[in-house]
C-alpha positions in Angstrom: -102.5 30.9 1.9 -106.1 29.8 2.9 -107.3 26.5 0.7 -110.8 26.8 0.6 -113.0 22.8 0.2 -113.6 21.7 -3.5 -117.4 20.5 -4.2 -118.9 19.3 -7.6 -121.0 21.8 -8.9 -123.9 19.7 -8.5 -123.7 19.3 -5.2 -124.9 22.7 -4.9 -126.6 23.9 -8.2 -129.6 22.6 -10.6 -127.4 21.9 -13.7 -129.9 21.4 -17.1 -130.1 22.0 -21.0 -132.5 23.2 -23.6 -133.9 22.2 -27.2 -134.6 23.1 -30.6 -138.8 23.4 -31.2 -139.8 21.2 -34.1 -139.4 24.1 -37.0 -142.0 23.2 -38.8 -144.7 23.9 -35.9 -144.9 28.0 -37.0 -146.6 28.1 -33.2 -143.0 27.6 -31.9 -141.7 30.7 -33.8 -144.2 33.0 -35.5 -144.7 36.1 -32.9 -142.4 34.8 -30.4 -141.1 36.4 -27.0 -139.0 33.8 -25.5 -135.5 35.0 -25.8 -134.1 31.7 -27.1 -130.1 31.8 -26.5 -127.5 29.2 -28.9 -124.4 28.2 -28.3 -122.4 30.6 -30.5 -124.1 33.3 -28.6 -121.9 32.7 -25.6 -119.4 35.3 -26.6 -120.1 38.2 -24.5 -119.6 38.0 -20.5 -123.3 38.8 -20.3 -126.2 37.5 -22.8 -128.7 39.7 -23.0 -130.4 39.3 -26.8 -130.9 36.6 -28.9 -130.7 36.0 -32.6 -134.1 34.3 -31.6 -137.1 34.3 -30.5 -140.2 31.3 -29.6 -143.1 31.1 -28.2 -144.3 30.2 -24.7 -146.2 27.7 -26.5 -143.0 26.0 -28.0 -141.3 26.3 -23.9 -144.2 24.0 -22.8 -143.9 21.5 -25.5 -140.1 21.3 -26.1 -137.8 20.9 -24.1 -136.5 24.5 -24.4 -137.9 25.6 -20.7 -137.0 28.9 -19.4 -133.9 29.5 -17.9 -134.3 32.1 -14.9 -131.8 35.2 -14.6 -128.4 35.4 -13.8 -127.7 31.5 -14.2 -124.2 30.5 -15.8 -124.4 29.0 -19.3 -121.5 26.8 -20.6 -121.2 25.9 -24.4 -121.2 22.0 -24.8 -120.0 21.9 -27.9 -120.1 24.1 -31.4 -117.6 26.4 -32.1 -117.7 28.0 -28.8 -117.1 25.0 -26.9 -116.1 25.5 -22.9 -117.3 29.4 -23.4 -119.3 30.7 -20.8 -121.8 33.2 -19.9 -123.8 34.7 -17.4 -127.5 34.9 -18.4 -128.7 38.4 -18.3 -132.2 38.0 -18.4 -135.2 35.1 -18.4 -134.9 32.9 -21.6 -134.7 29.5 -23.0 -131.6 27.7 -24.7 -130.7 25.2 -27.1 -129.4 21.5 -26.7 -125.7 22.6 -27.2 -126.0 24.9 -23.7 -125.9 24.0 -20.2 -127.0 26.4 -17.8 -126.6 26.4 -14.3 -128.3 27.3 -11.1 -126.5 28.1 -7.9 -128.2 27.8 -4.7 -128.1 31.4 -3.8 -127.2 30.3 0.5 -124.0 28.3 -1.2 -122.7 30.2 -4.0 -122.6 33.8 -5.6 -123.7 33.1 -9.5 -120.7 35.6 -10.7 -118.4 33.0 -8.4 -119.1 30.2 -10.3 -119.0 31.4 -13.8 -115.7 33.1 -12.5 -114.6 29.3 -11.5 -115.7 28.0 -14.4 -113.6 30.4 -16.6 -110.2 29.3 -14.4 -111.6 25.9 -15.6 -111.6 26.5 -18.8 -108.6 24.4 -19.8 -110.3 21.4 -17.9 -112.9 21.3 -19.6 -111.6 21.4 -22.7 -109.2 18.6 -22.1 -112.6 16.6 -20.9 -114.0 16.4 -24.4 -114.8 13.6 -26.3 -116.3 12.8 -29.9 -115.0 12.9 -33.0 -115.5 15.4 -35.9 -117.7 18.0 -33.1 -115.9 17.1 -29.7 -118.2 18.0 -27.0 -118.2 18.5 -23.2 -121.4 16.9 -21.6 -123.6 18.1 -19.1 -122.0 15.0 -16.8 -118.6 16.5 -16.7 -119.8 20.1 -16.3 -121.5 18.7 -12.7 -118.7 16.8 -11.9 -116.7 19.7 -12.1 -115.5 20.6 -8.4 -114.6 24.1 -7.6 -114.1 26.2 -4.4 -116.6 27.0 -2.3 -115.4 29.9 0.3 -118.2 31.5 2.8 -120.4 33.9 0.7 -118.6 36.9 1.9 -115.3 35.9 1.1 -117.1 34.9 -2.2 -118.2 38.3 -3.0 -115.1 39.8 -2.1 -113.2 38.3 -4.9 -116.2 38.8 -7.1 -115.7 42.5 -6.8 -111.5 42.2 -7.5 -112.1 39.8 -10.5 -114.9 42.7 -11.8 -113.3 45.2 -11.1 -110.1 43.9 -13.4 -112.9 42.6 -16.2 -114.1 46.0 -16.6 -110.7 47.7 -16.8 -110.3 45.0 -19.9 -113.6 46.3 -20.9 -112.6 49.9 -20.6 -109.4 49.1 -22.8 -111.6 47.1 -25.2 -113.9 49.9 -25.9 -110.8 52.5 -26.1 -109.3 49.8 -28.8 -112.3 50.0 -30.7 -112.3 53.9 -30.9 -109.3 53.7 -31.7 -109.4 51.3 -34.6 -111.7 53.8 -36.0 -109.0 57.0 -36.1 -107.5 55.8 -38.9 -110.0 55.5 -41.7 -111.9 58.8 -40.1 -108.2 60.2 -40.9 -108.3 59.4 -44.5 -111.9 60.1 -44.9 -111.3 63.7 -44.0 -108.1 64.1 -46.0 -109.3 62.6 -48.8 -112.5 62.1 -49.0 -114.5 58.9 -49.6 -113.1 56.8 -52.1 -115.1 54.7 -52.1 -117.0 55.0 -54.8 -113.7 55.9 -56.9 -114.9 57.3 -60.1 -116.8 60.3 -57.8 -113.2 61.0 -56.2 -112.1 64.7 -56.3 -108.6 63.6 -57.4 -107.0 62.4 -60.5 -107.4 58.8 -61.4 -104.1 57.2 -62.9 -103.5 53.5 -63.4 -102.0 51.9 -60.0 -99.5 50.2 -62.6 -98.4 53.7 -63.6 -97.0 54.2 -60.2 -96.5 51.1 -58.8 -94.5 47.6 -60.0 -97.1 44.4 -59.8 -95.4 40.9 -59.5 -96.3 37.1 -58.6 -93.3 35.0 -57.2 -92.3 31.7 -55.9 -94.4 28.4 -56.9 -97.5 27.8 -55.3 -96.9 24.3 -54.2 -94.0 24.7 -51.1 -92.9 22.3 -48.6 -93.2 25.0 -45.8 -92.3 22.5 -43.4 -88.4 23.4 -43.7 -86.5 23.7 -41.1 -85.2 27.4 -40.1 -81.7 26.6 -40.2 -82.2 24.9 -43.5 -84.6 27.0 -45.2 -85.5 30.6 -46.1 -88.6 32.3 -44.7 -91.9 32.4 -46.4 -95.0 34.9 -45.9 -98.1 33.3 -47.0 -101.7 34.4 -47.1 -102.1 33.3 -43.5 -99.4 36.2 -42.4 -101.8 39.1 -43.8 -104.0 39.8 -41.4 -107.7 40.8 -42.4 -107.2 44.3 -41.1 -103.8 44.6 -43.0 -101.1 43.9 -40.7 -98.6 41.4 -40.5 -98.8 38.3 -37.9 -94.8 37.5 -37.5 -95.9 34.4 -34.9 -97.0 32.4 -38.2 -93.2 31.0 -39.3 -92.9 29.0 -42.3 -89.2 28.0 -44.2 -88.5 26.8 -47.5 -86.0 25.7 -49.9 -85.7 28.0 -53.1 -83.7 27.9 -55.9 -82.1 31.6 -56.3 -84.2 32.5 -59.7 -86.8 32.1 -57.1 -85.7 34.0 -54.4 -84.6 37.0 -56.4 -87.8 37.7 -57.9 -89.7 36.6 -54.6 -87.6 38.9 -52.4 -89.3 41.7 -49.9 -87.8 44.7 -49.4 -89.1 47.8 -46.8 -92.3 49.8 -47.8 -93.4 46.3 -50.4 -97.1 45.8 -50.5 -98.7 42.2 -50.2 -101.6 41.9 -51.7 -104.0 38.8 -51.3 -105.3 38.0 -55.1 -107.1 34.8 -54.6 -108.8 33.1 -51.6 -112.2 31.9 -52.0 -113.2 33.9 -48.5 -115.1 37.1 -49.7 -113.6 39.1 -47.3 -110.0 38.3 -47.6 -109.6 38.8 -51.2 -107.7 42.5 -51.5 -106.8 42.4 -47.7 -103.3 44.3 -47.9 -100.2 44.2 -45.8 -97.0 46.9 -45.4 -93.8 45.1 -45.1 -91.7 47.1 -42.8 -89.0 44.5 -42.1 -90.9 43.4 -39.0 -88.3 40.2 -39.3 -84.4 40.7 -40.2 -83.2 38.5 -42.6 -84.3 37.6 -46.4 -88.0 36.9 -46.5 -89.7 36.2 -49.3 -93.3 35.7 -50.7 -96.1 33.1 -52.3 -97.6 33.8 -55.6 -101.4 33.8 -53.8 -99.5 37.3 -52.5 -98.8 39.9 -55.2 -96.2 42.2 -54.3 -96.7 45.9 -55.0 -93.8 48.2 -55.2 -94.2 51.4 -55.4 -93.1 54.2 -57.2 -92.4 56.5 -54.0 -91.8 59.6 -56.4 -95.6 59.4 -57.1 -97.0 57.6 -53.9 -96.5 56.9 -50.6 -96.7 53.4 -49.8 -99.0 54.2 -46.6 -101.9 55.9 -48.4 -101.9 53.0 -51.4 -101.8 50.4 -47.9 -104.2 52.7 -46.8 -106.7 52.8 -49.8 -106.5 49.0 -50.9 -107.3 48.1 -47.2 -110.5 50.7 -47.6 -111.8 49.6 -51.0 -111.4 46.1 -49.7 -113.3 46.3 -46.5 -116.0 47.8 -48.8 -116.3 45.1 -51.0 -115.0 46.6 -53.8 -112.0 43.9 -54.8 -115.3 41.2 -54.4 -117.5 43.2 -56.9 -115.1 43.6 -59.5 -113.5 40.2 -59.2 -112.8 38.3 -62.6 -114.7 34.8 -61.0 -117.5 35.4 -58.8 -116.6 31.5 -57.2 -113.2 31.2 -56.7 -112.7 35.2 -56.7 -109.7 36.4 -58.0 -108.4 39.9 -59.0 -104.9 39.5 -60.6 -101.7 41.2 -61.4 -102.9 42.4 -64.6 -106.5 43.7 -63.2 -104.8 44.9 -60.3 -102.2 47.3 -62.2 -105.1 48.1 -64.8 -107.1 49.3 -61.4 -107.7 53.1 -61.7 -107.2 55.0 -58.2 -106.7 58.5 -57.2 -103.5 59.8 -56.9 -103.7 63.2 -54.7 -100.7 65.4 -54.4 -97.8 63.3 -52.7 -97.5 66.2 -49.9 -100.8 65.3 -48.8 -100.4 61.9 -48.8 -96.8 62.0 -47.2 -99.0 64.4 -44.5 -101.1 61.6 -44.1 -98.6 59.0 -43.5 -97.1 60.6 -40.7 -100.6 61.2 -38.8 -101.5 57.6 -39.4 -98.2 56.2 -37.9 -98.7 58.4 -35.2 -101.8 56.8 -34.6 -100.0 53.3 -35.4 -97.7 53.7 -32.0 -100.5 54.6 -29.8 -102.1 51.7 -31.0 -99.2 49.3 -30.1 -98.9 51.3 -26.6 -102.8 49.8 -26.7 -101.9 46.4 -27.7 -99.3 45.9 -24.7 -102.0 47.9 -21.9 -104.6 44.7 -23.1 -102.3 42.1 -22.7 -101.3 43.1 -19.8 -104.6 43.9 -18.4 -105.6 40.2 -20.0 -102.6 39.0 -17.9 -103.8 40.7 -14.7 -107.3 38.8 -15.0 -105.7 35.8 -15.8 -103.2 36.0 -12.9 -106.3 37.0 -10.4 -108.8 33.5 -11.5 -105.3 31.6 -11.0 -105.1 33.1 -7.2 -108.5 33.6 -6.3 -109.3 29.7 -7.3 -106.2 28.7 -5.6 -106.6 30.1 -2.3 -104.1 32.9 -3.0 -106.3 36.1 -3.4 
């Protein structure tokens, strides 16, 4: 094991921060080429566009100077706080960013921003403030890391990318991936969007499917497991329609309760009322993901279907479509608060194609399902690899 000298950063980079040109001045922003980089831009590895643009006019006369290539930007605070990035091209940066300069005979820039990841937890546990904790430029300099010759540097900079761009690889996979799906249904059924146009008979979804609320919305889900009965809540459903079983909540409930509130396999849970846009009609499958009796909130209606008429993956499937299309958000009963109800929701008309088709459908889309948990485990474990790499390389282990 070699252990490699420590030295704060700013013993051997230019460390910095930008500014926010006066907004009124049009001369700072009208026409401007400056790439100008914020804090919640810091979410790729590499920054290399902007949201923004000023003018070289408004780099001389604020204090958002240019920023050369390839130096390491660190969020001070925002909602990206700690995040880093490497900056992937000339450009100027607002208060909230730090950027840093490594003297290029001491330290490979990729090095440091790969330190500064491994770091991440430090700095977090550095912040101070109240409501917007922060992480100031002070603590970012006084931050020591490992300095190894340059070659030794660079040879860990090439294991660490070539691990980040197998995540990358994976990441990009994922994304096709995510994409199978609704292609799948598309081509089967065409686009429903726009349901009235649909090739297929329209039918009432309460024709074919049961609607109910259940279980009073005030709980005390702070029950104890061993004392309570589990609980889904809005905060279970997933935007993308799945079911996140790492959220646990328990509750006491009386057995009127319980019996109408009660999941069984192949029940829908539909979101009625959030005052997010986006989350209102977001739809989840229960497939028994948990054993035991689990039941549900009344800001969740439960759908049971009618599996003589429907299969309970093509409704998931369609509710989760006309949902990310804005459709439940358009047709809502109250534009603020957004709601689409039991009633409205068994009133909705949908198309209804032959069940042979939509049972074929079903089984191509779990198909897909598996692969994409086969997916799920490859990340974390590539995640796990680049995790376990910063760990060694920062220790002296690599």
């Amino acid at each position: 094991m070699k252990r490699w000298p420590t030295r704060p950063l700013e013993s051997f980079c230019r460390t910095g921060s930008g500014g926010t040109p006066s907004r009124k001045k049009m001369a700072y922003f009208e026409g401007g080429t400056v790439p100008w980089v914020k804090s919640g831009e810091l979410k790729e590895s590499v920054v290399l566009s902007t949201a923004e643009r000023i003018t070289q006019t408004a780099t001389r006369e604020s204090n958002a100077r240019i920023v050369p290539k390839n130096a390491v930007l660190v969020a001070m605070y925002g909602a990206t706080v700690g995040e880093t990035a490497i900056l992937g091209m000339e450009a100027a940066t607002n208060q909230a960013v730090c950027h840093i300069i490594p003297d290029p005979n001491t330290a490979h820039f990729r090095f440091v921003w790969y330190a500064l990841k491994s770091r991440l937890d430090e700095l977090l546990s550095k912040r101070v403030g109240g409501a917007q904790p922060n992480i100031s430029q002070g603590i970012i300099r006084h931050t020591a890391i490992p300095v190894p010759p340059l070659a030794e540097q660079s040879r860990i900079v090439k294991l660490l990318d070539e691990a980040d761009e197998l995540r990358k690889l994976r990441a990009q996979i994922d994304h096709r991936t995510a994409t199978l799906i609704p292609a799948l249904f598309h081509e089967m059924f065409g686009n429903v969007v726009h349901v009235e146009a649909t090739r297929w008979p329209l039918k009432l979804l309460g024709e074919f499917a049961k609607v109910s609320y259940r279980l009073a919305d005030k709980l005390d889900a702070s029950t104890k497991p061993e004392y309570g009965t589990r609980i889904l809540t809005i905060s279970n459903v997933l935007l993308h329609g799945s079911i996140d079983t790492n959220v646990e909540k328990y509750s006491v409930v009386d057995p009127t309760g319980s019996a109408k509130a009660r999941l069984q396999k192949f029940d829908l849970l539909f979101n009625w009322r959030n005052g997010s846009e986006q989350h209102v009609g977001k739809t989840a499958i229960w497939e028994e993901q948990v054993r035991g009796e689990v039941l549900h909130v009344s800001f969740l209606l439960k759908i049971r279907t009618d599996q003589s008429q429907v299969n309970p993956y093509f409704l998931w499937t369609l509710l989760n479509r006309l949902r990310a299309t804005g459709y439940f958000t358009r047709n809502a009963r109250m534009q603020i608060n957004r709601k689409f109800n039991a009633s409205e929701l068994s009133a909705l008309k949908l198309p209804l194609p032959p069940l042979s088709l939509q049972m074929e459908f079903a089984s191509h889309m779990n198909e897909i399902r598996e692969m994409e948990v086969e997916q799920v485990a490859s990340s974390r474990r590539l995640d796990d690899l680049l995790q376990s790499l910063l760990h060694r390389a920062f220790n002296g282990d690599l």
